[in-house]
N, CA and C of each residue as an Amber inpcrd file, in Angstrom:
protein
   453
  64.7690000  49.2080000  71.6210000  64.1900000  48.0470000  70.9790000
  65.3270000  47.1230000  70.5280000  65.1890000  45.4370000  70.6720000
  66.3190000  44.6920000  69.7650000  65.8930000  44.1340000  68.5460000
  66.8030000  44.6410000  67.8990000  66.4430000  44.7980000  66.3110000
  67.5000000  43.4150000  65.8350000  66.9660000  42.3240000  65.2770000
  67.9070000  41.4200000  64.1840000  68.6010000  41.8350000  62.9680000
  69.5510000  41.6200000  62.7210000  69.4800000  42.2520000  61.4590000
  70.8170000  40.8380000  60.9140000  70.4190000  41.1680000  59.3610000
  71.2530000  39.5660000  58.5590000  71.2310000  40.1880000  57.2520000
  72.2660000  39.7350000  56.4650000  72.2760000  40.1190000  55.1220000
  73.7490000  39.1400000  54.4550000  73.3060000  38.8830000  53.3900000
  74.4430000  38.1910000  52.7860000  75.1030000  38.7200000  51.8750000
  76.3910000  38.0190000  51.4000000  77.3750000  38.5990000  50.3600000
  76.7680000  40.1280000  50.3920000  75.7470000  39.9910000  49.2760000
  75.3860000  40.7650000  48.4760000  74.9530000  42.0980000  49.5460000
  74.5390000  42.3760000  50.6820000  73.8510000  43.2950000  51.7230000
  75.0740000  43.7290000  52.7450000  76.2730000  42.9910000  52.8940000
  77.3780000  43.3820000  54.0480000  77.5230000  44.3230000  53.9870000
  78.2730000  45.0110000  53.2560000  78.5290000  46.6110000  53.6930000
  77.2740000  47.5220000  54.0130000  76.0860000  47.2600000  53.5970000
  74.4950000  48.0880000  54.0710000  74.8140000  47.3090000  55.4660000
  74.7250000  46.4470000  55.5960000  74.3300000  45.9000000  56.7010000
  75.1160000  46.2120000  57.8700000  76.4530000  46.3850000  57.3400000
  77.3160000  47.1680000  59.0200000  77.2570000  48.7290000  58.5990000
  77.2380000  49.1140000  57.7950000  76.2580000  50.7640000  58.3320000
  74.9970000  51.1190000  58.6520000  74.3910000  50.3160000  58.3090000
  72.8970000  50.1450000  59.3820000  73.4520000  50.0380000  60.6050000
  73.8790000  48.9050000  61.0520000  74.2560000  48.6940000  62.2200000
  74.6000000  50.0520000  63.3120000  75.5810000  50.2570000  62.8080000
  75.9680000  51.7020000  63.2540000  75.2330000  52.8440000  63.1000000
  74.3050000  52.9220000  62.4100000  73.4910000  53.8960000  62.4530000
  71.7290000  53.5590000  63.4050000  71.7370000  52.4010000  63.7050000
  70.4600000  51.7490000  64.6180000  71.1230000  51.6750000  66.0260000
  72.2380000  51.3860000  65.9720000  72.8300000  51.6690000  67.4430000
  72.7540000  52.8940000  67.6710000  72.9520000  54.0370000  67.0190000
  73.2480000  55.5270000  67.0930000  71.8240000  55.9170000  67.8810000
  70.6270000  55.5640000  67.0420000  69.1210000  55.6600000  67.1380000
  68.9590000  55.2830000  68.9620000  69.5760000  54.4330000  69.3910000
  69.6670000  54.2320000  70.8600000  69.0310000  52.5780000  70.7180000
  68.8490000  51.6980000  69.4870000  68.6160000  50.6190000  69.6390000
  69.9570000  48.9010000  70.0040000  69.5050000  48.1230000  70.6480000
  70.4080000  47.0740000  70.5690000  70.0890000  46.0350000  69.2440000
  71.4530000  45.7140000  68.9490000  71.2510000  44.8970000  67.5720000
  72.0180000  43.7300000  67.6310000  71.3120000  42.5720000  67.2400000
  72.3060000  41.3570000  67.1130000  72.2100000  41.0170000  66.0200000
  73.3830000  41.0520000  65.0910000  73.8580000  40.9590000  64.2970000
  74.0870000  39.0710000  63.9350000  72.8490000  38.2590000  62.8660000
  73.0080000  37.1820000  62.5660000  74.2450000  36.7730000  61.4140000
  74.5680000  37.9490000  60.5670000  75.7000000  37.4830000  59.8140000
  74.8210000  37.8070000  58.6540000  75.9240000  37.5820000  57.4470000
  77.1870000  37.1790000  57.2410000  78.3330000  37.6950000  57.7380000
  79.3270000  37.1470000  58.2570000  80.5290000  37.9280000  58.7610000
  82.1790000  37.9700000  57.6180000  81.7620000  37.1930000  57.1420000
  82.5500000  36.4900000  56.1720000  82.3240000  36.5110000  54.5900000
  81.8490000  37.9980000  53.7510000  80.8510000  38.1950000  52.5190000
  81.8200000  37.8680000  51.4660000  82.9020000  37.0440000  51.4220000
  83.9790000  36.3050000  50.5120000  83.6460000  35.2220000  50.5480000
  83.1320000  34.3860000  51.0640000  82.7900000  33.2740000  51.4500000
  81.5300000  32.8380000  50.6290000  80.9350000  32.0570000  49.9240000
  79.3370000  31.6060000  49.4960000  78.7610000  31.4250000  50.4790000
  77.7650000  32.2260000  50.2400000  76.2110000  32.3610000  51.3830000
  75.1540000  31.8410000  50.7120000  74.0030000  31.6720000  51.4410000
  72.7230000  32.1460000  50.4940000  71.9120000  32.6900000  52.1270000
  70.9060000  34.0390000  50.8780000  69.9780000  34.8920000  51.6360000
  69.1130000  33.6510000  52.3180000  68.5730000  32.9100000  51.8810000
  67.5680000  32.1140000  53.5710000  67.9580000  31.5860000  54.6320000
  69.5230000  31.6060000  54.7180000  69.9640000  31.2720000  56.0520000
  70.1310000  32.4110000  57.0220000  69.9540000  33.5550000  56.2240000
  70.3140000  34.7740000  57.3340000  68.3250000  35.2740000  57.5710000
  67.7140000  34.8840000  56.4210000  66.2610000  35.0690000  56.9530000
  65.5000000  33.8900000  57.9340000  66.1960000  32.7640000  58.3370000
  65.8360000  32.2240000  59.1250000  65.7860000  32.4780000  60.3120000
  67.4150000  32.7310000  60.4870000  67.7310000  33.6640000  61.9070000
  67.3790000  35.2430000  61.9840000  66.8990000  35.5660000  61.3610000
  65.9080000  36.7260000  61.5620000  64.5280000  36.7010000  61.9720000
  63.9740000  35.6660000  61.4370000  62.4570000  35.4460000  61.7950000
  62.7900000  34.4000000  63.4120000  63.7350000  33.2360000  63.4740000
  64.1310000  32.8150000  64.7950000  64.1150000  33.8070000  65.8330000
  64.9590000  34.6560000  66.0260000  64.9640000  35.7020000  66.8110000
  63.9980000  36.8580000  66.9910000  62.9650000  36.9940000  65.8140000
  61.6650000  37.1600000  66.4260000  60.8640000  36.7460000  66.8970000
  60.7220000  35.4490000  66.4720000  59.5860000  34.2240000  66.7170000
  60.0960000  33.5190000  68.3580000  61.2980000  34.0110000  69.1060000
  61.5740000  33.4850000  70.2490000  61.5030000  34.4960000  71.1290000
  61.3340000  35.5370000  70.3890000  61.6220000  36.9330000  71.5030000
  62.4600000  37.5490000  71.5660000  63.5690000  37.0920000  70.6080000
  64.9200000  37.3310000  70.9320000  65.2460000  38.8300000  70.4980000
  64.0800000  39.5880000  69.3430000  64.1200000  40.3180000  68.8940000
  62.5970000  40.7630000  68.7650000  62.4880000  42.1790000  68.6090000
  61.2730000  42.7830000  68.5150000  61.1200000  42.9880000  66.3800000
  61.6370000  43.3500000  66.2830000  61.9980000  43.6770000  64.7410000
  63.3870000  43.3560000  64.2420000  62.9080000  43.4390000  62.9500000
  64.4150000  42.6470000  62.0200000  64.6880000  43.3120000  60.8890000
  65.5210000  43.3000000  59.9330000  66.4360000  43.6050000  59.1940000
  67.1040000  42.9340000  58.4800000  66.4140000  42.4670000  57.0050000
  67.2940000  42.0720000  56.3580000  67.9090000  42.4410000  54.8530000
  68.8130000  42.3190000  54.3330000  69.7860000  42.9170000  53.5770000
  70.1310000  41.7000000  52.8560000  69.9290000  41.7710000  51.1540000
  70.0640000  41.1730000  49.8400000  70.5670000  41.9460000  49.2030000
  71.1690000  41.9860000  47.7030000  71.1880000  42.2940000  46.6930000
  70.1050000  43.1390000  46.5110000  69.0900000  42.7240000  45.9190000
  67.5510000  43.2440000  45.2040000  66.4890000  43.6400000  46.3640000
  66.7550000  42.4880000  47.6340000  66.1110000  42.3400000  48.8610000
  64.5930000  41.7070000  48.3530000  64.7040000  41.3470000  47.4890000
  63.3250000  40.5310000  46.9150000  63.5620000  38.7770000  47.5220000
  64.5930000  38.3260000  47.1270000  64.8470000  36.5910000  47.1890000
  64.5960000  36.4570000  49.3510000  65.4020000  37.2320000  49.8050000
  65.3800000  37.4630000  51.3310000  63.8780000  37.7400000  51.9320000
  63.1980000  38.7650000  51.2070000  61.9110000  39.0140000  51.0800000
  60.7670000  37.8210000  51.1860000  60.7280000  37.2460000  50.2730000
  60.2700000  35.8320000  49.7720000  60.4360000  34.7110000  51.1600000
  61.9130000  34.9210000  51.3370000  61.7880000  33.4540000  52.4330000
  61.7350000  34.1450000  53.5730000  61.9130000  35.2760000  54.2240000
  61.5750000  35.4010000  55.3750000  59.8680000  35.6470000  55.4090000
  58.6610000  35.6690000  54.6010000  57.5930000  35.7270000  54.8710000
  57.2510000  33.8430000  55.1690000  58.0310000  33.1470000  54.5240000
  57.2490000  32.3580000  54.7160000  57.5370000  31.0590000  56.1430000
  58.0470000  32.6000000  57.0610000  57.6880000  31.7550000  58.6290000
  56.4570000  32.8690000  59.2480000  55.8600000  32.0500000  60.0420000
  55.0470000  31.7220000  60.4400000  54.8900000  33.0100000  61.9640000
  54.5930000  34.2960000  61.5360000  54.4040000  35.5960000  62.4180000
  55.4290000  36.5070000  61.8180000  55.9200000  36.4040000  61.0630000
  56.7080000  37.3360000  60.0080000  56.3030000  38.0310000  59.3870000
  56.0840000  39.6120000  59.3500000  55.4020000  40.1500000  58.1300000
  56.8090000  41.3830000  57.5570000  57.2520000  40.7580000  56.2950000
  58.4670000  41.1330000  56.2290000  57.7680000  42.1200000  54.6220000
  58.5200000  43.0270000  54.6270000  58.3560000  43.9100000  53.3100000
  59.4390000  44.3850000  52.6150000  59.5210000  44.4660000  51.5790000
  60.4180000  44.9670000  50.7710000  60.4350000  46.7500000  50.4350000
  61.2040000  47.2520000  50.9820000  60.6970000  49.0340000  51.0580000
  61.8150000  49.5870000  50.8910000  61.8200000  50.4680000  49.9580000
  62.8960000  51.3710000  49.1950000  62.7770000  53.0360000  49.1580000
  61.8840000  53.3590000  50.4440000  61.1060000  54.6810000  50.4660000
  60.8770000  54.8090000  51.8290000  60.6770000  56.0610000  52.4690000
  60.4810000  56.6720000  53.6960000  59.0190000  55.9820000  53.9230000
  58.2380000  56.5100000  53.0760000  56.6430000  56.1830000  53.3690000
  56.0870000  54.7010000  53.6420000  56.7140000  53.9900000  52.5310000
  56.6670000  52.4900000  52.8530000  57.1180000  51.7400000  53.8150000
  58.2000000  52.2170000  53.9480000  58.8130000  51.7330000  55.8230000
  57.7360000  52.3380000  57.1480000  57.1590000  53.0700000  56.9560000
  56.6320000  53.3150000  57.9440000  55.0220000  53.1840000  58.1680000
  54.5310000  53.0850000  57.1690000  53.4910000  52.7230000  56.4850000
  52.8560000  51.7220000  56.8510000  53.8300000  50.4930000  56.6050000
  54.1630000  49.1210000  56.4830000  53.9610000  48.6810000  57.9490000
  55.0400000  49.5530000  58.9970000  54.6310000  49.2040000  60.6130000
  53.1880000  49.5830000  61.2110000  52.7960000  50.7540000  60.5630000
  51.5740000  51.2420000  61.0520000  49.9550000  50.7920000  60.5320000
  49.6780000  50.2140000  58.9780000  49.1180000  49.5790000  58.7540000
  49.0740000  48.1700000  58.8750000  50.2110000  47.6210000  58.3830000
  50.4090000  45.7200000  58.0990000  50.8690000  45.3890000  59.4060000
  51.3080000  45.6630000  60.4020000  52.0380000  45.8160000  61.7560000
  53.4340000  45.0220000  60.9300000  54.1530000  45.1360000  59.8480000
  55.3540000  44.6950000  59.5230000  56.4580000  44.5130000  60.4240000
  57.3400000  43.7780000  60.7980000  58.2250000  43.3070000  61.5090000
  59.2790000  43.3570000  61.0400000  59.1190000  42.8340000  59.8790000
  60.5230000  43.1690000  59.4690000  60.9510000  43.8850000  58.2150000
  61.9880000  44.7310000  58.2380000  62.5650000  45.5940000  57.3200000
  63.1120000  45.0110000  56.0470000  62.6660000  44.7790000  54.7000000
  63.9440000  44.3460000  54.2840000  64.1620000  45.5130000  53.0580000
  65.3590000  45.1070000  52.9380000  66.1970000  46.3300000  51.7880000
  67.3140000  45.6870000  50.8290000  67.5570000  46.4170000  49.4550000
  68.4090000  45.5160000  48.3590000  69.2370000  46.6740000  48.2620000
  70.3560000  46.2380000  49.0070000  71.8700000  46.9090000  48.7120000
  72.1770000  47.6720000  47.5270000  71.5740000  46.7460000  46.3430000
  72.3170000  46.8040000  44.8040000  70.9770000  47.6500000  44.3110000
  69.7850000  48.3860000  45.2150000  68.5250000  49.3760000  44.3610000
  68.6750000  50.9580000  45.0040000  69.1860000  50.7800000  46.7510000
  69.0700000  52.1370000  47.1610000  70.4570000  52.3120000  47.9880000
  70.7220000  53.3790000  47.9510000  72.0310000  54.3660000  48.7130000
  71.6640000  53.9810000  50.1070000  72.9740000  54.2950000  50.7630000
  72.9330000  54.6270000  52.3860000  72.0920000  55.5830000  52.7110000
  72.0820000  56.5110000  52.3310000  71.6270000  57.2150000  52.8330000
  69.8440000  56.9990000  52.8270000  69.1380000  56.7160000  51.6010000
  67.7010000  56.2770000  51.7400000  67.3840000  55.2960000  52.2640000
  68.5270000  54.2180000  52.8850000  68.2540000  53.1020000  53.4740000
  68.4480000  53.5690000  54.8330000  69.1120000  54.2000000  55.4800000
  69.3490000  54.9840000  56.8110000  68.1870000  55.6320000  56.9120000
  67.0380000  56.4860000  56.1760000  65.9890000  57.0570000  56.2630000
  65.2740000  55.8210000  56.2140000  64.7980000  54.9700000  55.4270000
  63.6290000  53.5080000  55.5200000  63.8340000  53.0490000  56.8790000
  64.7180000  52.9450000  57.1930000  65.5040000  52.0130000  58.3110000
  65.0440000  52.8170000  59.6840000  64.7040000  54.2450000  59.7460000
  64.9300000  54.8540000  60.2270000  63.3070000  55.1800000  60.9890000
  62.7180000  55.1320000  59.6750000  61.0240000  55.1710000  59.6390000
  60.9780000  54.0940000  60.1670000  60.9030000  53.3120000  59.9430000
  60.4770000  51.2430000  59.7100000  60.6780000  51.3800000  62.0290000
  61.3830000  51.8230000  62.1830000  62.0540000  51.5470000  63.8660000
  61.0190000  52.5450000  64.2450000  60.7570000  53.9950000  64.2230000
  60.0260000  54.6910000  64.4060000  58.4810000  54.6100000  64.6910000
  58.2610000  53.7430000  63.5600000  56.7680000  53.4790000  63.5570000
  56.2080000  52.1240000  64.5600000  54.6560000  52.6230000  64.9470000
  54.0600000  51.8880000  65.6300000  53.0690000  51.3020000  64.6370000
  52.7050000  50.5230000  65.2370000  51.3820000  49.7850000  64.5330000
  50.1410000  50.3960000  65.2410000  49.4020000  51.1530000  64.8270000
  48.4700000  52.0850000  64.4310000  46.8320000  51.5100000  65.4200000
  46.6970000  50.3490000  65.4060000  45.5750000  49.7290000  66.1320000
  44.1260000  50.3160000  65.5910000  43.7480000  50.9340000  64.2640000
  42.9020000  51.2680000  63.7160000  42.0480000  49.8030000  63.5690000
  40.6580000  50.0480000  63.6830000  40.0290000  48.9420000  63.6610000
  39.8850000  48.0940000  62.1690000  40.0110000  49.0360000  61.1650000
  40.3980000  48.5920000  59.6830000  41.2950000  47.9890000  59.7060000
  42.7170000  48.2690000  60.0180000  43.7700000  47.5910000  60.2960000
  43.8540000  46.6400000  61.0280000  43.5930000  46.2730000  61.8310000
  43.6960000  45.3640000  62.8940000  42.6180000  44.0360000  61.8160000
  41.6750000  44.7620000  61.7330000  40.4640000  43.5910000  60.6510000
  41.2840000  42.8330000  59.9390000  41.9610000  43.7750000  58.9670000
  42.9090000  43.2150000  57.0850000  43.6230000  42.5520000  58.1940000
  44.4120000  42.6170000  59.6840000  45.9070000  41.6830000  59.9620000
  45.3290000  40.8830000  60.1790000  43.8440000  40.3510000  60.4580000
  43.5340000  38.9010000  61.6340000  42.8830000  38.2940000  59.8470000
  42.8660000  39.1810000  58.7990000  42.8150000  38.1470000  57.8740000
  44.2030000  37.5660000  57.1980000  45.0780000  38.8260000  57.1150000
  46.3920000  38.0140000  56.7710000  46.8660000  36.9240000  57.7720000
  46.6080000  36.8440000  58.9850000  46.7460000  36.1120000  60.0800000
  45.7330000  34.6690000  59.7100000  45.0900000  34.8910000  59.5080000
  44.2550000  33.8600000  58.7610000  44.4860000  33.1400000  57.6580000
  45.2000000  33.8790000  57.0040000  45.3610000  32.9660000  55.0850000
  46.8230000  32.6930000  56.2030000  47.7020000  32.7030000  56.5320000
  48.7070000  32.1880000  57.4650000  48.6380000  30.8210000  58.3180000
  47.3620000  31.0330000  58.5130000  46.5300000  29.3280000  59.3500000
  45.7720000  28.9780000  58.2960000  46.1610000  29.1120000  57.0740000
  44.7820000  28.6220000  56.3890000  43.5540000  28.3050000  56.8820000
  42.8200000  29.3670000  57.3780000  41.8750000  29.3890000  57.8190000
  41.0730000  30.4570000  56.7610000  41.5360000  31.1260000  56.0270000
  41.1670000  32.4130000  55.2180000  40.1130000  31.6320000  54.1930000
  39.1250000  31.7960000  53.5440000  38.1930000  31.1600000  52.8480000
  38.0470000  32.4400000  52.1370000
């Protein structure tokens, strides 16, 4: 699978051991940045090019990496086929793909270890989206309040 993955200042070092550990998994990753975490960033330029590279094909799923992973959270939902979550747990990463059909991963450097982010990270790639007819119902309404079409 090609996985996006972006994180600023605050997510670089998660973000190149993910890397290395999603390549390990047997996935390809293009890496949007930051490359440069000395430098002033801000998290919605690396969630743009995360949701870009899904929204073109360029990527199947994404990955992004904040501080808290809440502010990154926030702006990558609000493009348009993004269903991005904030998950700090095995269950929720996988959960998340199989009920919400979630796309993208996100995680806060400065709440969980490598190692529980290597397990989220790990689930989140693993999981399918489930095609339960309940499920599929709740996405064509979140898909809906998305077109404001939801009443």
């Amino acid at each position: 699978m090609r996985i996006s993955i972006g994180a600023d200042h605050a997510g670089f070092e998660m973000k190149k051991m993910l890397i290395d550990f999603i390549e390990k998994l047997g996935h390809t990753v293009h890496d949007v940045g930051t490359f440069e975490p000395d430098k002033p960033d801000d998290y919605p330029d690396y969630a743009t090019l995360v949701a870009e590279d899904i929204r073109s094909g360029n990527a199947e799923r994404g990955l992004l990496v904040c501080g808290s992973g809440v502010g990154v959270s926030v702006a990558a939902n609000k493009f348009k086929g993004i269903r991005a979550g904030l998950c700090h747990d095995h269950y929720s990463a996988h959960q998340g793909v199989e009920h919400d059909d979630m796309n993208v991963l996100v995680l806060g450097a400065r709440i969980i270890g490598p190692m529980m982010a290597q397990d989220a990270a790990g689930a989140f790639l693993n999981a399918s989206f489930s095609g339960e007819e309940r499920h599929v119902r709740r996405l064509e309404k979140v898909k809906g309040i998305e077109q404001n079409e939801f009443r």
